[in-house]
C-alpha positions as CSV (number, residue, x, y, z in Angstrom):
1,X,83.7,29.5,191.1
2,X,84.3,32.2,189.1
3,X,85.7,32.3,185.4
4,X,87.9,35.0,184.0
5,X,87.7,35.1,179.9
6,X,90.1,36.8,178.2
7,X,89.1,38.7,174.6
8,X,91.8,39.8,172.6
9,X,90.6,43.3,171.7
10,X,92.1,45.0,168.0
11,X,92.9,48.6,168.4
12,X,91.5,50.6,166.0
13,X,93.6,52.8,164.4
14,X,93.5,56.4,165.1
15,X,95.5,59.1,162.8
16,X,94.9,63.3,162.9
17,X,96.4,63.9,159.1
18,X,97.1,67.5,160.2
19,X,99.9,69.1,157.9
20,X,102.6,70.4,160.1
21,X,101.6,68.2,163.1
22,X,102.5,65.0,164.4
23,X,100.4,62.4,163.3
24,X,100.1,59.2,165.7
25,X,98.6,55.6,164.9
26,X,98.2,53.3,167.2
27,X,99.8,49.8,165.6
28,X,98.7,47.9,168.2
29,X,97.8,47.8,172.0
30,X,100.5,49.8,173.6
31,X,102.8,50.4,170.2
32,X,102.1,53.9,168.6
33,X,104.1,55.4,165.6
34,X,104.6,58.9,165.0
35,X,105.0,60.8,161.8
36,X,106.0,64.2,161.0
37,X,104.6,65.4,157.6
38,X,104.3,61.7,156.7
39,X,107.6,61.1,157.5
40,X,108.6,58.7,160.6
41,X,109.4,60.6,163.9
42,X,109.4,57.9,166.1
43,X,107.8,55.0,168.3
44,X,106.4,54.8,171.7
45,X,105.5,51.9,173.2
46,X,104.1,51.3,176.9
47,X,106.1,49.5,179.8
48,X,104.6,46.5,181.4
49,X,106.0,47.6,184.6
50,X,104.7,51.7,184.1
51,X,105.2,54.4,181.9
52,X,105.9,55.2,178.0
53,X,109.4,54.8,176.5
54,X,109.7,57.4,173.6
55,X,112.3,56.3,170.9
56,X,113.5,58.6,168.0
57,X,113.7,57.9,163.8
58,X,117.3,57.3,164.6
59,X,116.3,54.4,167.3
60,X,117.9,56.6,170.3
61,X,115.8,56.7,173.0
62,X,114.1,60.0,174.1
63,X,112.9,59.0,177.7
64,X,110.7,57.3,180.2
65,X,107.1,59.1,180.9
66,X,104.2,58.4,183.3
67,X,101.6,59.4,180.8
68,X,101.5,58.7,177.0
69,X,101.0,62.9,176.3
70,X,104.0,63.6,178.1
71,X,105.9,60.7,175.9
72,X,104.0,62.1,172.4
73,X,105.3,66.1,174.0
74,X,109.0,64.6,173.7
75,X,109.1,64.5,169.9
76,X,108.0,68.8,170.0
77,X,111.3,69.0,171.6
78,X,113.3,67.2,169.3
């Protein structure tokens, strides 16, 4: 018989602090927030079924991606 164990594992959180870069911390597993300057860009968070959903300061979604860089690129374009 074989026993799965489950360990809830805290993210550590992970900023750059460049000036005049985005700066991303990860909130929790899957939930990142991004900040411009210090000031809120937006949120990605990761999709059960696949993929990153980017979402603007304003709450209008950016997009779907298959990666988390290609979500993160999203906010150079806006």
């Amino acid at each position: 018989m074989t026993q799965i164990f489950e360990v809830p594992v805290e993210p550590a959180p992970f900023t750059t602090n460049y000036p005049g870069t985005m700066d991303w911390t990860t909130v929790r597993a899957g939930f990142w927030v991004g900040r411009f300057d210090g000031r809120l860009a937006g949120v990605i968070e990761e999709r059960w079924t696949g993929g990153f959903i980017a979402t603007g300061r304003d709450a209008r979604p950016l997009g779907i991606w298959a990666t988390l860089w290609d979500a993160q690129a999203a906010f150079e374009e806006d």
